[in-house]
N, C-alpha and C positions, 0 to 999 in steps of 0.2 A: 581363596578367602571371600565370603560374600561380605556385601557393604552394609556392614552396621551401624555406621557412626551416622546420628542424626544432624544435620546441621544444626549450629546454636537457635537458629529465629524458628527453625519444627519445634521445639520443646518449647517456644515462648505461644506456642497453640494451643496449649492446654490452660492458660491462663486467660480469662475475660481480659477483654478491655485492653490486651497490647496490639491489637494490631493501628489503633493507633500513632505509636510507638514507628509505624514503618517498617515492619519485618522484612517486605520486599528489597529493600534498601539494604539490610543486610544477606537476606538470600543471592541477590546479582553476584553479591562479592565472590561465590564459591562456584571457581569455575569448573569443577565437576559437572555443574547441574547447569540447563538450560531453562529459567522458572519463567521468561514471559517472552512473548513472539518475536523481538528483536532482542532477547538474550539480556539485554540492560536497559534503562531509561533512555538513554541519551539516544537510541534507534543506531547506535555504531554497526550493531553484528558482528563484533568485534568480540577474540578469545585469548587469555591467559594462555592458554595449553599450547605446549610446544613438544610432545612428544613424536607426532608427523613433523614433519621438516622438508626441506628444500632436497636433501642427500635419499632420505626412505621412500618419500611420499610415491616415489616409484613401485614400491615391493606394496600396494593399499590392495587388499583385497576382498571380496564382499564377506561382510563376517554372519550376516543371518538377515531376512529379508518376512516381509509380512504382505498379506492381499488384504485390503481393506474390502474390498468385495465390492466395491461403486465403480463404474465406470464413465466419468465425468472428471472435468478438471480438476487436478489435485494443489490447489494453492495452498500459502500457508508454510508452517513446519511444525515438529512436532514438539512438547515440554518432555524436558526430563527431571522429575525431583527426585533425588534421594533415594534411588534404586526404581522408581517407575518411572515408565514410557507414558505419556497422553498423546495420543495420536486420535486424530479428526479426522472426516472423509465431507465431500461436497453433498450436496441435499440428496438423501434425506438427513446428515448432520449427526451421523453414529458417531460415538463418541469410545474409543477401547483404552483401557489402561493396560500394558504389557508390563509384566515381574520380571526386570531385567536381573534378577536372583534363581529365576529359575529357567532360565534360555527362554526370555520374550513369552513367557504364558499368559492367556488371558485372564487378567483377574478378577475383571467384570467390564461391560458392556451396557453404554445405553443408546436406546432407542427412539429419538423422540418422535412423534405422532402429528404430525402435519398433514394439510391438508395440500395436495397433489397441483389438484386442476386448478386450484386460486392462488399458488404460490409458485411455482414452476414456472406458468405461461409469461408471467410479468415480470422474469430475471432477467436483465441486461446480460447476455457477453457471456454465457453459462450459469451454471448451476453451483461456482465455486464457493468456498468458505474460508477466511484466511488464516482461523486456529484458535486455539483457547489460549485462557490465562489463568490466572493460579491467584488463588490469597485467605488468609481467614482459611486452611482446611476443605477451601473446595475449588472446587474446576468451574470455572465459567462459558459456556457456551452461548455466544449470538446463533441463532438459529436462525433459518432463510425467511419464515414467517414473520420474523422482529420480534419473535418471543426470547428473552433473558433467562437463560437457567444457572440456578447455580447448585453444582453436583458434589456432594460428598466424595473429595478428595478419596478415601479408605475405599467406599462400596460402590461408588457410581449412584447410591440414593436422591434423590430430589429435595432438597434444603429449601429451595424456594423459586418463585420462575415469576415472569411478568410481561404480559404482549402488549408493545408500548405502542404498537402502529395498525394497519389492515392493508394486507396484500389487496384485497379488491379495491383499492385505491393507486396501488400500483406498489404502494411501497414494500422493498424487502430487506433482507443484514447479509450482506456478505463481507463486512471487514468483522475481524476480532474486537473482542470486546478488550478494553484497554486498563487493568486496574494500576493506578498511582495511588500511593499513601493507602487512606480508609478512601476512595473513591471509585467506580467502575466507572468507566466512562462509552458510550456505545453511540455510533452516529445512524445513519440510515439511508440505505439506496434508493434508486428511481428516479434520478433527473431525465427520463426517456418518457417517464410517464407524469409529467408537471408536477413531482412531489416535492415539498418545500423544502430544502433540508434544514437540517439541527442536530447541536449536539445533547445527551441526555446525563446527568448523573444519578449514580443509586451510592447510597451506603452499601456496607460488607453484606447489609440484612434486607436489601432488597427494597429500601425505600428510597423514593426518587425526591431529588435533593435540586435541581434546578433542571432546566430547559433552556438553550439558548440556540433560537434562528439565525438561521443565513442571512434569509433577509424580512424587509418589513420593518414594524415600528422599533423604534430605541427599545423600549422595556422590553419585546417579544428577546432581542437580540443580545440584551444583555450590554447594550453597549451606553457610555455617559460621555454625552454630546460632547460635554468642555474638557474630560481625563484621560476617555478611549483616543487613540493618536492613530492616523495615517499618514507616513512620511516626516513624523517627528512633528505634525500640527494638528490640535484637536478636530475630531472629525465635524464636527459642526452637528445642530439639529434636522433630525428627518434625512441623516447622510444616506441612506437607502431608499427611502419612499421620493427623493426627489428624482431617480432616478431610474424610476420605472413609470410607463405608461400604466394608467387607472390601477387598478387592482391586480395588473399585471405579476406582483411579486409572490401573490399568494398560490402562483403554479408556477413560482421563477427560477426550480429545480436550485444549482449551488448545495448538490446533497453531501455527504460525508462520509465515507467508505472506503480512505486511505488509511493509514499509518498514524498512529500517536506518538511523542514522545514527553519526558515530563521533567523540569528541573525541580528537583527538590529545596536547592539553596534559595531558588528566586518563588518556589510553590508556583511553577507559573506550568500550564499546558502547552502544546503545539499542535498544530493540523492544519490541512488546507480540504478549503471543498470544491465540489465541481460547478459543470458548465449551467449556462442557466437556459432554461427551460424556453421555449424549443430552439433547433438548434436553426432554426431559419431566423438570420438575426433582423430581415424586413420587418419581422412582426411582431419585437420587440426593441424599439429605437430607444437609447440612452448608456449610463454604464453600466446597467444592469447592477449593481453594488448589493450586498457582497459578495455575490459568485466570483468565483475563480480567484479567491483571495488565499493569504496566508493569515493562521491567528494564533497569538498568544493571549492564555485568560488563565484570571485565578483559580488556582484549583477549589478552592474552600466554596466560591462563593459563584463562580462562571462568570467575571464580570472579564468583559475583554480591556486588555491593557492597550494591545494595538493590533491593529491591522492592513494588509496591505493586498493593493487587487493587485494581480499580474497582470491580467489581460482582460481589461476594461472593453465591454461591448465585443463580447465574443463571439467570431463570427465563423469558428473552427472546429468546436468542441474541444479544447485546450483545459481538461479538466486540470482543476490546481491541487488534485488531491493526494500527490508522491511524499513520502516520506521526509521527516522536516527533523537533517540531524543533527545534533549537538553538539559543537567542539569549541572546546576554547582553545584561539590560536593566536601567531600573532598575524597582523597586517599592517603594513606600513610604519613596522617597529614596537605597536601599541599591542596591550592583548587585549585581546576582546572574547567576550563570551557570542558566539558567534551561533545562528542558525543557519543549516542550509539544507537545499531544496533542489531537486531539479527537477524542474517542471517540464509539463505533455509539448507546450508549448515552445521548446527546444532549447532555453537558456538557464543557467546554472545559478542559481542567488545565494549571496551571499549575505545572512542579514546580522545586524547587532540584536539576539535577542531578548533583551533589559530594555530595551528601547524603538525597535521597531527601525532601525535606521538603515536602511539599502545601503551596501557595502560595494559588493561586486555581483555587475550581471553581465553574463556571457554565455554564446553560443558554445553548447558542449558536442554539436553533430555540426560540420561547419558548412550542410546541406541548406539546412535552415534560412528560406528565403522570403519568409513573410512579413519581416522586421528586420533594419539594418543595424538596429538596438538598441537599445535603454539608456534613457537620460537621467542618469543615477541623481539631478537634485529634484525630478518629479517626479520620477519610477515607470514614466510612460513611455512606451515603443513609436521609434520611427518608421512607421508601419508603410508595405510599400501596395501602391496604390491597385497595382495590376493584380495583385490577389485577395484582392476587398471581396468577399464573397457579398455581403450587402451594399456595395457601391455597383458591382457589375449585376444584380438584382435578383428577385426570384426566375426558377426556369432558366437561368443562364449556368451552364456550365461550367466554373472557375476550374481553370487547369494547371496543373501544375506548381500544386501548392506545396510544401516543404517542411514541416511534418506534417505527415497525414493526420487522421483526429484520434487515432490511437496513440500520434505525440511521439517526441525521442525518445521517451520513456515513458513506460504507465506505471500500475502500483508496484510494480517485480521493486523490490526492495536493495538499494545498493549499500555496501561496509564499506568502516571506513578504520583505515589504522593508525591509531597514535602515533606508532614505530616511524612509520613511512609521511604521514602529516597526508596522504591521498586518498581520496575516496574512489573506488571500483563500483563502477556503475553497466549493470544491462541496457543495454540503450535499442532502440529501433530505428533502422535506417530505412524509411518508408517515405513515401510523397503521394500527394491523392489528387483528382477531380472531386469538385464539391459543389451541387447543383441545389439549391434550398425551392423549396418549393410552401404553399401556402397550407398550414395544417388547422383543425379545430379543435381545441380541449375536449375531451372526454376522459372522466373519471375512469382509471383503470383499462383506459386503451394508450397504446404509444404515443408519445409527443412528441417525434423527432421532428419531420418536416425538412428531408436532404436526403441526395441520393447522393453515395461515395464510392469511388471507385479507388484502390491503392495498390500502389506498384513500388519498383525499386526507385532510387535515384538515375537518372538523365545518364546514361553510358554505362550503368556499374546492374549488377548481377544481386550483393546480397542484400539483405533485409536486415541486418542488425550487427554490432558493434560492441566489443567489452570493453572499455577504456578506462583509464586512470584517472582521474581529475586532481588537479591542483585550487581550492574552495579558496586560496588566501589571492591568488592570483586571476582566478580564471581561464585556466589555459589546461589544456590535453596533455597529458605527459604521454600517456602510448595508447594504441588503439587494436583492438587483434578483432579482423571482420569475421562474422557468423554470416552460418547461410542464410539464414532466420534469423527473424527476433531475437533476442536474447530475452526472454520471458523468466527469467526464473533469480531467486534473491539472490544476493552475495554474501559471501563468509570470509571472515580476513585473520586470520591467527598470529599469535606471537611470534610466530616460527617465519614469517613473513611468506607466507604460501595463503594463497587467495584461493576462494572455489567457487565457481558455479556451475548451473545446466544450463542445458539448450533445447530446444524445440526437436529435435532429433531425438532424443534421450541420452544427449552425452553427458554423465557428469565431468569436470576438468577440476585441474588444478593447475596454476597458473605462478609462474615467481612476481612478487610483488612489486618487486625494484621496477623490472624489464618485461614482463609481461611474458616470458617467455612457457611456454605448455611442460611443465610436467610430469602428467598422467591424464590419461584418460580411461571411464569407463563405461558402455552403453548398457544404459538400463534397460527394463523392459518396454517401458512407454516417454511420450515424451517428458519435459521437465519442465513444470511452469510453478512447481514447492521453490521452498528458498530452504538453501544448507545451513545447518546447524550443525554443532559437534557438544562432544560430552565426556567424561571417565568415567569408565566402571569396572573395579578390581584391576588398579590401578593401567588398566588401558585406556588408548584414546578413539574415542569413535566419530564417525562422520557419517550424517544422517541427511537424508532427502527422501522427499514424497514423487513419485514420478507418474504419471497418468495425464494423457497431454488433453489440452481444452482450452479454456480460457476464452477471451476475443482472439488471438492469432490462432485459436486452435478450434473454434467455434462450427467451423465445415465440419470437421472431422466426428466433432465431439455431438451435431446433429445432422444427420446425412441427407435429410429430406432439403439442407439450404446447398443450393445449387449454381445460382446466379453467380456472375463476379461480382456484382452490389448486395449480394448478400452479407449477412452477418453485418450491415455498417460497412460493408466492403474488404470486408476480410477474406471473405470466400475467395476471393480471385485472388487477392494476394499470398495466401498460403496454400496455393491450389496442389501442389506439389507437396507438401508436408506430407499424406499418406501416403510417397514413397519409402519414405523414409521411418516411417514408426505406424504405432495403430494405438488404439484407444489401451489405459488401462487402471489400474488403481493401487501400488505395489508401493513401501517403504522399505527403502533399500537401506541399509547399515556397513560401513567396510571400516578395517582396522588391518597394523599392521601384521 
């Protein structure tokens, strides 16, 4: 039988003026379909469907597979609405709808027309993309240039498009663009090349509806000295410009190219952005504010409600840009509507998000030696002295520092399950040398200013870690070592069966409780997509993007980087990855 039934909020498309109304709000509900990058608002990754289980998930086998034809990192996953596929590929950013009614046929194809040699050369960490979204009848595309499309859902046709930034500046898009309610919301890369970050709004129709900075003046930031709150106390005036040298904020990087998520009951956003610009912290003394922070803002109007730095005066590159999920739970007997987070920077937060209150903060890799930890009534780390990369100076070596600046975890996206009250986290088990040296702005050339070198931890072999977390407590429930990174998102099902990939090209499934393995399947390339799942003709499918890249996969993904300080230092660290896979671009599909 093919799928005819249209969801309720498709037919409220043909009417002006409801998408107000929040169609997306009721699209999440149908777990059939997969309508926006983390599957719901709340960034759970979290599924309904319980027809895989813990007893079959054994018998999964691949049920039809597609080439995207790019062979560059494949981040991201794919939407499924209502009988099509929207599947994305990394720059140059094709866009393909597949007819999951007629065995994955192309239904149309877009192309978009970017320019190579100004957008390419000024990508951080690969060439990847992390997916579209869905709303109003069309596909939204961020493109690597920073141009905004949005595509006629039906034909793949061009509705409208808008290039908010200029790569010869440095800046480019490689996170999804995020729609809540009638809003898109889109940030922007480059903290390598001193670009300022911000987040951006458009209506359904492609007009931009506010602007708000990382950092800089109040009014740039959106933020109101005596309302905006950090740590539960108004931030005060000039809370950012007092903590930069001269002019320093206006290349003070803190860009934005993680994860959104959005509560509807409170209309409030979430996100965190990254390091601030350069990463040699000599040359920028203060707390740099608000890089490396977390934020909650209005949706209607961007105005921030509160905010909170992690890692004031960053002296690691500890971008704060991981995914910021949702749950309300309880702690200490109370419920609370809760955010959390777990940042590059190696500890777990747990925040009140109605209010911006530090909850629980804990190391989630128990490597982690740069901080003994967080003084939950100021939010500030007992930072330990011997790995002060700007206290021991430029030119000096700092050894052995504990996560490396790729962090316990980068964007790879972790679920989390109601059922279970745990969140399943990719983590990186990595440690670095961090050597800063002295750099000079230039528009459109690199602003790092540090030479890195990363390895395993002190005695141990792997590079990465899949564990369980407990957000109420702060503590590890189970931990299962990878040889590698664990780069690739998580998927957590009703069925209490977990999934992700690995750097190798494993997909896994994993039992929820216990962590225990299983299935496994090796794709064709490695995995640094995050899994999604879907029904259609009333089967359940399990989808991944696989094609290895990324920053752990950055050697592979450019062969000409050779050094071990290559890549940011990745080179050396995943030097051994092309035993094990090779480059490629392939969405893999299994059912049972």
């Amino acid at each position: 039988m093919k799928l005819k039934t249209l969801s309720i909020a498709m037919m409220t498309l043909a009417v002006p003026g409801l998408a107000a109304a929040d169609e997306l709000l009721q699209m999440q509900q149908n777990e059939n379909n997969w309508v926006m990058p983390a599957g719901n608002y709340n960034n759970q990754r979290y599924s309904e469907l319980t027809q895989i289980n813990k007893d079959n998930v054994k018998d999964l086998n691949m049920a039809w597979s597609f080439s995207t034809g790019v062979l560059r990192g494949h981040e991201g996953n794919a939407l499924v609405i209502d009988g099509t596929m929207y599947v994305h590929t990394p720059f140059p950013n094709i866009v393909f709808a597949l007819d999951l009614n007629n065995d994955g046929a192309i239904k149309w194809k877009y192309e978009p027309k970017q320019n190579y040699d100004e957008t390419v050369p000024v990508m951080c960490c690969d060439t990847v993309n992390r997916g579209l979204s869905y709303a109003d009848g069309k596909i939204f595309l961020n493109q690597a240039d920073t141009t905004l499309v949005a595509l006629n859902a039906a034909d793949g046709s061009v509705a409208w498009s808008d290039k908010r930034d200029d790569p010869k500046r440095g800046a480019t898009s490689t996170a999804a663009a995020h729609v809540f309610k009638d809003k898109i919301i889109v940030g922007i890369s480059g903290g390598e090349f001193g670009v300022r970050g911000y987040v951006q709004a458009y209506d359904l129709d492609g007009n931009v509806k506010y602007k708000a900075y990382s950092t800089g003046p109040d009014d740039e930031m959106l933020v109101d000295p005596e309302k905006t709150t950090s740590m539960l106390k108004p931030v005060g005036k000039d809370s950012s410009l007092k903590t930069w040298q001269g002019d320093q904020w206006k290349i003070g990087g803190g860009t934005t190219w993680g994860w959104y998520s959005y509560d509807p009951d409170l209309n409030m956003f979430y996100y965190g952005n990254g390091n601030p610009s350069t990463w040699n912290p000599v040359q920028r003394p203060g707390d740099n504010k608000w890089s490396m922070s977390l934020w909650g803002r209005d949706l209607d109007t961007g105005m921030a409600k509160w905010v909170y730095q992690m890692t004031p005066y960053d002296e690691w590159d500890y971008d704060g840009v991981n995914e910021v999920v949702l749950v309300d739970q309880k702690l200490k007997g109370k419920m609370r509507k809760t955010a959390v987070h777990f940042d590059r920077n190696g500890f777990g937060y747990t925040m009140d998000r109605v209010t911006g209150e530090l909850l629980v903060a804990e190391k989630y890799d128990p490597v982690v030696n740069w901080s003994n930890g967080v003084n939950l009534k100021t939010g500030l780390h007992d930072r330990v002295a011997k790995y002060s990369t700007a206290r021991n100076g430029e030119d000096v070596n700092t050894t052995g520092i504990c996560p490396a600046a790729l962090g316990s975890k980068d964007q790879q996206p972790s679920a989390y399950s109601p059922r279970t009250g745990l969140h399943y986290v990719p983590t990186n088990h990595v440690c670095m040398d961090y050597e800063p040296f002295e750099v000079e702005y230039v528009a459109g050339q690199p602003y790092v200013g540090a030479t890195l070198s990363m390895y395993p931890p002190e005695g141990q072999t792997h590079l990465g870690n899949f564990i369980a977390w407990d957000s109420r407590e702060g503590k590890i429930v189970w931990s299962n070592p990878e040889r590698f990174s664990v780069w690739s998102g998580a998927l957590a099902t009703a069925s209490d069966v977990v999934f992700y990939g690995t750097l190798e090209g494993y997909l896994k499934a994993v039992d929820a409780q216990t962590g225990r393995e299983l299935w496994r399947f090796k794709t064709p390339s490695g995995v640094i997509g995050n899994v999604n799942t879907y029904k259609h003709d009333g089967k359940q499918y399990i989808s991944i993007l696989s094609g290895v890249g990324g920053w752990a996969g950055i050697g592979m993904a450019i062969p000409s980087l050779e050094n071990d300080t290559d890549g940011l230092g990745a080179v050396g660290a995943y030097k051994s990855l092309s035993s094990w896979t090779n480059l490629g671009g392939v969405l893999s599909v299994f059912s049972l």
